[in-house]
C-alpha positions as CSV (number, residue, x, y, z in Angstrom):
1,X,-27.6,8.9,10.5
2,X,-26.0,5.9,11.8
3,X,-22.9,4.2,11.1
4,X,-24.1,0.9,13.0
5,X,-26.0,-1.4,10.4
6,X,-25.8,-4.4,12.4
7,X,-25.7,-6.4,9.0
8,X,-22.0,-7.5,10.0
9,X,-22.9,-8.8,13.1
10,X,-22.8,-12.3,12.0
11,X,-19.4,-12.3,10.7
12,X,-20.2,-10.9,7.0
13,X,-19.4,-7.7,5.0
14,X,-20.5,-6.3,1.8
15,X,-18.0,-6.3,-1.2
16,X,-17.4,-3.2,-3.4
17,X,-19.1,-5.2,-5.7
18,X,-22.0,-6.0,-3.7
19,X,-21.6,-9.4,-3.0
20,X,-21.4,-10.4,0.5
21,X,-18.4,-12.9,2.1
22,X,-17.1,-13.7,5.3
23,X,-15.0,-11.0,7.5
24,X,-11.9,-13.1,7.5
25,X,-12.3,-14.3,3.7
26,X,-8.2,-13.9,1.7
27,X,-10.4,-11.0,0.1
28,X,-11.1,-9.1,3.2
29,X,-7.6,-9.8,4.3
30,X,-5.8,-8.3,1.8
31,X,-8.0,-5.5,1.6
32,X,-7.9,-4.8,5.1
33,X,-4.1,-4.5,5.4
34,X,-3.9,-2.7,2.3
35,X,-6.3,-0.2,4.8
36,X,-3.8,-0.6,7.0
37,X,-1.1,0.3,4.3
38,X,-2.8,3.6,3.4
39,X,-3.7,4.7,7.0
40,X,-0.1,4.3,8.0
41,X,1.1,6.3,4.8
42,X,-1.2,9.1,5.8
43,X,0.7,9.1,9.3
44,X,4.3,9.8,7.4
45,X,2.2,12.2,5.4
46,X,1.0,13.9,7.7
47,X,4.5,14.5,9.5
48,X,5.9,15.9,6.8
49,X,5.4,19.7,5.9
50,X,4.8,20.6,2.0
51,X,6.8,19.1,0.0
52,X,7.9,16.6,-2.8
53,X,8.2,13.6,-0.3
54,X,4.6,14.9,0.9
55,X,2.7,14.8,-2.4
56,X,4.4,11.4,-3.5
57,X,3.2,9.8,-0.4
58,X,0.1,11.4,-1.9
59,X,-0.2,9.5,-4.5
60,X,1.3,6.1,-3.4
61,X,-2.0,6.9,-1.2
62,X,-4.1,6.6,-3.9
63,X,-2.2,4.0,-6.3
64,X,-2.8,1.5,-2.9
65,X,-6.2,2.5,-2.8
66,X,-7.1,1.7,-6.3
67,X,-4.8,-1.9,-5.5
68,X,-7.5,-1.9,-2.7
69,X,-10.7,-1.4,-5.4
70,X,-9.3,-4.0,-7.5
71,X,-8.3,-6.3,-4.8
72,X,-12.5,-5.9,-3.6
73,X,-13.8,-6.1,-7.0
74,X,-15.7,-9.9,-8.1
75,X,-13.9,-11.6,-10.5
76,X,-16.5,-10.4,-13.3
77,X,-15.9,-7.0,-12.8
78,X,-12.2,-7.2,-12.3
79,X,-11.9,-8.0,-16.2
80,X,-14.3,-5.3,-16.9
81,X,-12.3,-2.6,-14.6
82,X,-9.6,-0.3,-15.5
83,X,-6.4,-1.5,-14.4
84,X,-5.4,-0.4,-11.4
85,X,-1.6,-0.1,-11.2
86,X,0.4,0.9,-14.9
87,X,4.5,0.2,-15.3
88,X,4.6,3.7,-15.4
89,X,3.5,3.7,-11.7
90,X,6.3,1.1,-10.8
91,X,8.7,3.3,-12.7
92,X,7.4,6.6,-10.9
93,X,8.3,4.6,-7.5
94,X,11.9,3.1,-8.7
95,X,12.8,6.7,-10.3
96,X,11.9,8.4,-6.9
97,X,13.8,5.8,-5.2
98,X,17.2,6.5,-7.1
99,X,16.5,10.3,-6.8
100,X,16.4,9.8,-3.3
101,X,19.1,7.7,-3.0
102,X,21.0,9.9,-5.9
103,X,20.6,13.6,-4.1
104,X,20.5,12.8,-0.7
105,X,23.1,10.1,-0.2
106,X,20.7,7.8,1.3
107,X,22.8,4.8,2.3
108,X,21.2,1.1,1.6
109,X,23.7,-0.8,3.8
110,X,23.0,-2.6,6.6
111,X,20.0,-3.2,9.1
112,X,18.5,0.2,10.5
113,X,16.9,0.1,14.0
114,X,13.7,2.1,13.0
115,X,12.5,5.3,14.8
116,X,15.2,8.0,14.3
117,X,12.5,11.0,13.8
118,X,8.6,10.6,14.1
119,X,8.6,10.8,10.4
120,X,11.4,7.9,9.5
121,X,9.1,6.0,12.6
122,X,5.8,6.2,10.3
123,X,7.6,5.8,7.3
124,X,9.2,2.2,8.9
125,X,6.0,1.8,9.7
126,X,4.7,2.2,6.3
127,X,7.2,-0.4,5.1
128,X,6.5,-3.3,7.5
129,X,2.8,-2.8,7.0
130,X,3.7,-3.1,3.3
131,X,5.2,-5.8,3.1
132,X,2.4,-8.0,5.1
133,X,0.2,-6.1,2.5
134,X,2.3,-7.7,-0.5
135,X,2.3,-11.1,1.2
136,X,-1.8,-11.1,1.4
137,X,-1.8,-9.5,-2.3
138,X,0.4,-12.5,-3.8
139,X,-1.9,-15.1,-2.1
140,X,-5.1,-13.5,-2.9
141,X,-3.6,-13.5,-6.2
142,X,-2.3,-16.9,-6.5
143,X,-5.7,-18.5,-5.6
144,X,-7.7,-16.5,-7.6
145,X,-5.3,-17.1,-10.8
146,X,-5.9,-14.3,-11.7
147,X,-2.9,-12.0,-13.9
148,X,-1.8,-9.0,-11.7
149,X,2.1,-9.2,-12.4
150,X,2.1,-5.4,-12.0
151,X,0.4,-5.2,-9.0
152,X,2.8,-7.4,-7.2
153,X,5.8,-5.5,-9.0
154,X,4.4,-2.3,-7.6
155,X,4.2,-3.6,-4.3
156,X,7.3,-5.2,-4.3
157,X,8.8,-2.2,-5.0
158,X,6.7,0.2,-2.5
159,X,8.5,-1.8,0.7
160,X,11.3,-0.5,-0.9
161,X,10.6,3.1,-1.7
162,X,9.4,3.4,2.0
163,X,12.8,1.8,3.3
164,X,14.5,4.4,0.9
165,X,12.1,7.1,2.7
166,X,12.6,6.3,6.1
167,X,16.3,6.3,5.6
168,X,16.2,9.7,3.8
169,X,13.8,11.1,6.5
170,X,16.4,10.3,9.3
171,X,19.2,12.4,7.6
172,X,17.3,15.0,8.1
């Protein structure tokens, strides 16, 4: 079996939902860098051993990817979809965030050079890539018109959480 198709030779991909659009279309954009975003979460992942900070990054994982599905999906299936991202999930990232900060003393102050530990390094990572990620959401957003106010709450606060990580992750 081959992975080549040749069918985006010309500068055109296939949507989740089967329609197809340009390579470099706000759609592809933002789904690309949300990609990104969960490829350079699996890096901090994967330099973590098992634990709590492991299995959330887990999930953040998996709450970007269904971001990613709903970000992909045509407008007449996006109404028809579940919704991707609850404000429980928001909550479940600012909770974690003040546990963090809470138990481990993480300090907030300041600008942090990143790249203290390999694992701080991917989680700074994480973050930048996240934020590019929540720029291309909010445009694809605001030209499609289209109601996602807990998406862009969720991603707002994911920068975050993976600032709050990085920090914690160089204490150790």
């Amino acid at each position: 079996m081959s992975v080549t198709t040749k069918k985006g030779d010309r500068g055109r991909t296939i949507t989740a939902s089967g329609r197809r659009v340009r390579k470099d279309s706000l759609r592809m954009e933002t789904c690309g860098t949300l990609d990104e975003l969960m490829s350079a979460i699996g890096l901090a992942e994967s330099l973590l051993g098992s634990s709590r900070k492991k299995r959330f990054l887990s999930q953040i994982q998996s709450d970007v990817s269904a971001i990613c599905c709903k970000m992909s999906a045509s407008p007449a299936k996006k109404k028809s979809a579940k919704k991707a991202i609850s404000a429980q999930d928001t909550l479940r990232l600012e909770k974690e965030m003040e546990r963090l900060i809470r138990n481990e003393r993480v300090s907030v102050e300041g600008f942090v050079m990143p790249g203290g530990t390999a694992a701080s390094a991917a989680a700074d990572l994480a973050r930048a890539i996240a934020r590019r990620a929540e720029r291309r959401v909010v445009a694809f957003v605001s030209k499609r018109k289209s109601e996602n106010g807990e998406i862009l709450r969720y991603m707002n606060r994911l920068s975050d959480f993976l600032f709050i990580l990085a920090r914690s992750l160089d204490r150790r």
